[in-house]
C-alpha positions in Angstrom: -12.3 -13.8 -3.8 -11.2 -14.2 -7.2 -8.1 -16.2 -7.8 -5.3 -14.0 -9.3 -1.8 -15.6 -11.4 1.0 -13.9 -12.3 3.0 -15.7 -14.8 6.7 -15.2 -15.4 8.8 -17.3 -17.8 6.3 -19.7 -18.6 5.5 -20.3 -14.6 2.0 -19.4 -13.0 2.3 -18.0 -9.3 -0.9 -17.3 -7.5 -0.7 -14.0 -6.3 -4.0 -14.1 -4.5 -3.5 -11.7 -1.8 -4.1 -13.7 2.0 -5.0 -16.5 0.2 -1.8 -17.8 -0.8 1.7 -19.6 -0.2 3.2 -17.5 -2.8 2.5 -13.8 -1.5 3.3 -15.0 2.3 5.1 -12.2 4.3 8.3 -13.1 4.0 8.7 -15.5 1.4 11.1 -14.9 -1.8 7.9 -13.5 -3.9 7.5 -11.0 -1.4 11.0 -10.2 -0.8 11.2 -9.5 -4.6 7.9 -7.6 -4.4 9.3 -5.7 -1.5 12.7 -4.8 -2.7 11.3 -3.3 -6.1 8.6 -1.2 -3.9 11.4 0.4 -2.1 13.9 0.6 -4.9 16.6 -1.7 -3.3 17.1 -3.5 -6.9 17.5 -7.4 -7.3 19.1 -8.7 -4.4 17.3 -12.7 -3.8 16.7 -13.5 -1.0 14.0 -14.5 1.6 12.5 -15.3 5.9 12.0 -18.8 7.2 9.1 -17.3 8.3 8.2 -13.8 8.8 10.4 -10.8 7.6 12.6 -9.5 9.9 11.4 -12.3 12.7 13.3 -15.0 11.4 16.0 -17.1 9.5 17.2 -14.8 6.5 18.0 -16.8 3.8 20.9 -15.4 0.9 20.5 -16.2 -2.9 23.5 -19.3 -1.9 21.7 -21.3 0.0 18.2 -20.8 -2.2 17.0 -23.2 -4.5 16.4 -22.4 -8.3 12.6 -22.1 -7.5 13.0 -20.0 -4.8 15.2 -17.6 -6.9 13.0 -17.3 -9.7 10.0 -16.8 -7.2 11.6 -13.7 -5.8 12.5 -12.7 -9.4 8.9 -13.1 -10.6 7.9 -10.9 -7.2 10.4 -8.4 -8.2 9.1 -8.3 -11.6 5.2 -8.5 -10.7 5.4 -4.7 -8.8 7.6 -3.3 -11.7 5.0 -4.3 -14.3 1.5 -5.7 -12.7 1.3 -3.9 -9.2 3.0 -1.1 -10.3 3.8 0.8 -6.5 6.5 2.2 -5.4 7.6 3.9 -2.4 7.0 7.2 -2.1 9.8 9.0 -0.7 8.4 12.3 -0.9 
């Protein structure tokens, strides 16, 4: 599998798809991913592990990284993965 990046403001995330720490269920680049896919709007924030199974963690108690991972994940579906949920 080819390696994929995304980069946002000058950083590179791998967004390599079950292949990397970035993408991991849960994490703040999937939150971001995840709340632009269902239209939720920015809102950082992230799982100790998986979503909804563990520790949620608000913007306050994230590091600086951690925001601007979720912000490139939000970011990275609004203009890379381009998906959206479909309400119909």
């Amino acid at each position: 599998m080819k390696q994929e990046i995304f980069t946002y403001k000058g950083i590179d995330y791998d967004v390599t798809f079950d292949k990397s720490e970035t993408v991991r269920h849960g994490g703040p680049f999937d939150r971001g991913s995840a709340d632009s896919y269902y239209g939720r709007g920015l809102r950082p924030h992230y799982y100790v592990n998986g979503t909804g199974t563990s520790e949620r963690v608000e913007q306050d108690k994230m590091l600086e990284t951690e925001i601007a991972e979720y912000y490139a994940g939000f970011e990275y579906n609004e203009t890379v993965n381009l998906d959206w949920k479909d309400w119909g």
